[in-house]
C-alpha positions in Angstrom: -7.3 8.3 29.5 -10.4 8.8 31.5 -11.3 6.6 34.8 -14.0 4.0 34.4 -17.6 5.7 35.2 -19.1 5.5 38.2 -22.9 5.2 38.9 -24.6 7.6 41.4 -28.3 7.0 42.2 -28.7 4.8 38.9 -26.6 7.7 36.8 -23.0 7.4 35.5 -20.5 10.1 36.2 -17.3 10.3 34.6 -14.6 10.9 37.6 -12.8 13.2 35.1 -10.7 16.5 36.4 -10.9 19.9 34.1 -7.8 18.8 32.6 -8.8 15.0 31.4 -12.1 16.8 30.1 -10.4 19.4 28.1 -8.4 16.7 26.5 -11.1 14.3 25.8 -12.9 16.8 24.0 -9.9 18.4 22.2 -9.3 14.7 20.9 -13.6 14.9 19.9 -13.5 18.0 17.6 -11.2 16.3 15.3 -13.9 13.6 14.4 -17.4 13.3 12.8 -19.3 11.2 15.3 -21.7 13.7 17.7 -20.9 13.5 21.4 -22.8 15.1 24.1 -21.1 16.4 26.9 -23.6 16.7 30.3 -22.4 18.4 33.5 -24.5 16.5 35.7 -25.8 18.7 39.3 -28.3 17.3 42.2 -31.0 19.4 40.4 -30.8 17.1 37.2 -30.4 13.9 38.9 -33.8 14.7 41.1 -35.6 16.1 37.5 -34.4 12.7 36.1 -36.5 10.8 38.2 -39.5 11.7 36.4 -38.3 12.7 33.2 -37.8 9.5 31.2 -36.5 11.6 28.2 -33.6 13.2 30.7 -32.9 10.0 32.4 -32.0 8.5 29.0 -30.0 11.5 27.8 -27.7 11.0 30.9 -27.3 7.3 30.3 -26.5 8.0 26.7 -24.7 11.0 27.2 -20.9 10.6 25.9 -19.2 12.4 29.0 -20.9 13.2 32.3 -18.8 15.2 34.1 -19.5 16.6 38.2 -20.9 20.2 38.5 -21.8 21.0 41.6 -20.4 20.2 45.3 -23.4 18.1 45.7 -22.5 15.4 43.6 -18.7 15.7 44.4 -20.5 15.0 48.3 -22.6 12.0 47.0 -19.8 10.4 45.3 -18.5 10.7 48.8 -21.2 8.8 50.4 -22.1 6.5 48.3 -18.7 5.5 46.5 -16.1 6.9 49.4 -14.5 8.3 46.7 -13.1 12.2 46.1 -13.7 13.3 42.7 -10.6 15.3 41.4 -12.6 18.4 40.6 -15.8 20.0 39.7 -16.5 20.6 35.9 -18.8 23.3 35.3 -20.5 24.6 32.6 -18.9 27.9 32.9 -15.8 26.9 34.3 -15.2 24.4 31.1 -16.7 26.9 28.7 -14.1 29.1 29.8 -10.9 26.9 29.3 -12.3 25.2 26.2 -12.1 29.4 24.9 -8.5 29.6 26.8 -7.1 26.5 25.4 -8.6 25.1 22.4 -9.9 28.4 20.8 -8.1 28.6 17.6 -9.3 25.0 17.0 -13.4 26.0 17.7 -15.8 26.4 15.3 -18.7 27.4 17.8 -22.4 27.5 17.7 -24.1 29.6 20.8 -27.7 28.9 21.3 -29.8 29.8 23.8 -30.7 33.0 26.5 -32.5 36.0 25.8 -32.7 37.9 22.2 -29.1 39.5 22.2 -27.6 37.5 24.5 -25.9 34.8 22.1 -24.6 37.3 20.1 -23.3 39.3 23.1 -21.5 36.1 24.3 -19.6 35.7 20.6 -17.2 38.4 22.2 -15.7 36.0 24.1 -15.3 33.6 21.7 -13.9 35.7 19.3 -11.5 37.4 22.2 -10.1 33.7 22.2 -9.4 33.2 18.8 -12.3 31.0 18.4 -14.4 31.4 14.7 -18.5 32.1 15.7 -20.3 30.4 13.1 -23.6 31.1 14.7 -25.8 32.3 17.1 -29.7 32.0 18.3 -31.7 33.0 21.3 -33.4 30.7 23.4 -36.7 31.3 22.3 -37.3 30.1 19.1 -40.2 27.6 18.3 -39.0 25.9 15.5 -37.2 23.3 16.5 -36.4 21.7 13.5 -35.0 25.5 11.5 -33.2 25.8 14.7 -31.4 22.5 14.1 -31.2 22.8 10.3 -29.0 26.0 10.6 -27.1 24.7 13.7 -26.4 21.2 11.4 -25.5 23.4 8.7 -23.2 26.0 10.0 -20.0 23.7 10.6 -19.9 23.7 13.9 -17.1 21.5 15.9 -18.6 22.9 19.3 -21.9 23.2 20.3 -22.7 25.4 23.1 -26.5 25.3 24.6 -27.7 26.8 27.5 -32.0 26.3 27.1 -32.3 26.0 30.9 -33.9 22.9 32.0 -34.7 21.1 28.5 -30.7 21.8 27.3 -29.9 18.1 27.6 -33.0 16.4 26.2 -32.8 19.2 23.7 -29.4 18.1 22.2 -29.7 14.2 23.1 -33.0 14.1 21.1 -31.7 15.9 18.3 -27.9 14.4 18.3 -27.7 12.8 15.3 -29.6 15.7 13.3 -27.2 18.1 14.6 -24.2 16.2 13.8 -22.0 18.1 16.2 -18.5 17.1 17.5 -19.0 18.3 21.0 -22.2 19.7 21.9 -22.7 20.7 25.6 -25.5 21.5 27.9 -23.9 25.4 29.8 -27.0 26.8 31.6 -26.7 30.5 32.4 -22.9 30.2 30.9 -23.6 32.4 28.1 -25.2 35.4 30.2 -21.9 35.4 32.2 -20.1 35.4 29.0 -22.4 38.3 27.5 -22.4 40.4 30.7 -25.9 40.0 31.4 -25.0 37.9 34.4 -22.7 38.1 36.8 -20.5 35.1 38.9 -20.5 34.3 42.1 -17.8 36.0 44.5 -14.4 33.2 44.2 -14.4 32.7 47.8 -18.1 30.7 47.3 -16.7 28.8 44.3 -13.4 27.7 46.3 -15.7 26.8 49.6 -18.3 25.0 47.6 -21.0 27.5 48.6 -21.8 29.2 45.3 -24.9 27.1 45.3 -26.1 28.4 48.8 -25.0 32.1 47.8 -27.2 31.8 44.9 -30.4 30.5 46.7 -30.2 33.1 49.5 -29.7 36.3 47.1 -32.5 34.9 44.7 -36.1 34.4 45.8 -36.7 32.9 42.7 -34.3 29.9 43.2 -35.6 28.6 46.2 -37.5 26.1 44.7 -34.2 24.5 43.8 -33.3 24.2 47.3 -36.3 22.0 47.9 -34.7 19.9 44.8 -30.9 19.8 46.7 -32.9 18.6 49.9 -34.9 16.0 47.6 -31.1 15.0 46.5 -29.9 14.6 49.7 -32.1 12.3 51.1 -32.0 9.9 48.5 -28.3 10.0 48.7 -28.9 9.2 52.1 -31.6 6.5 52.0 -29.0 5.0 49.4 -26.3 5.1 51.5 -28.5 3.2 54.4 -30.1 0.7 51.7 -26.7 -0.5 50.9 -24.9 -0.9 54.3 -28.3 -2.7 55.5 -27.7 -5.2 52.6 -24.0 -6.1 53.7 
């Protein structure tokens, strides 16, 4: 059974650990009705601001679990609460495949030409049945979510980059997947084509920082984290100042 949500900076979050989330989408695949799954990071919640469209698909979004240190901080601050655990795309991805795979009937969209189909092999490794695969790049929207609809699917796993989530929220009903979730850069690690941060920076909560200082063309993100933190802050302040 999972925790009653939480709400950080107008946004719910499901205080859920990797195990509750595994189960509650285990217990998902079995039906009919189309869930979205949303691991919710500081970058999202500052792009939700001013994207109506991604502010809605969190609020509607079935589970929203905590990917990122940042939030697992916030929840801190603002709730003086401590999360039981981060749920990553990856990390999820990863024990969904080790877990459930036998049960999947998966759909990978997204990354570069090749990349989908690259990732399959780990799918398949896990006993998982690939009934589909597409690049990222495709500009028909509506073939794109004809074949998805069509190919049986229980899971649904997207990584478009920043239009993932309004991507699957707009079109949840046409795509009339089980479980579809939002993974980022999930299936280039899968495929090869990216690699993981070292272990240590996972365990210490740093992966983020790791990432930012090795890739020039990330810091723009950090400008977003700093955007996140001060409007945890300022939330923080604006509540104790109303007590």
């Amino acid at each position: 059974m999972i925790t009653a949500r939480i709400q950080i900076l107008g946004l719910p979050l499901d205080p859920v650990s990797m195990e509750e989330a595994v189960a509650w989408i285990a217990k998902r695949l079995e039906g009919t009705k189309p869930a979205q799954v949303i691991t919710l990071n500081p970058e999202i919640v500052v792009r939700s601001e001013h994207d109506p469209e991604l502010h809605r698909a969190i609020q509607e979004a079935e589970l929203v679990t905590a990917d990122g240190v940042g939030i697992l901080w916030a929840v801190r601050r603002l709730n003086g609460k401590k999360l039981p655990d981060r749920v990553t795309g990856v990390d999820l991805t990863e024990r969904l495949f080790g877990d459930l795979g036998p049960r999947l009937r998966v759909f990978l969209l997204g990354g570069r030409p090749g990349v989908a189909k690259r990732a399959a092999g780990a799918a398949e490794k896990a006993g998982a049945q690939v009934v589909g695969v597409q690049h990222g790049y495709f500009t028909d929207e509506t073939n794109t979510v004809q074949a998805i609809a069509a190919s049986g699917a229980n899971l649904l796993l997207a990584g478009l980059g920043e239009r993932q989530e309004t991507f699957l929220w707009r079109n949840k009903q046409a795509l009339g997947v089980p479980v579809m979730i939002g993974v980022g850069g999930t299936l280039d690690v899968l495929a090869g084509t990216a690699r993981r941060m070292p272990g240590w920076s996972r365990h210490l909560g740093l992966e983020w920082l790791l990432r930012v200082g090795t890739d020039p063309k990330r810091w723009p993100r950090a400008l977003r984290l700093a955007r996140f933190a001060f409007a945890v802050e300022r939330a923080r302040l604006l509540h104790q100042n109303r007590r």
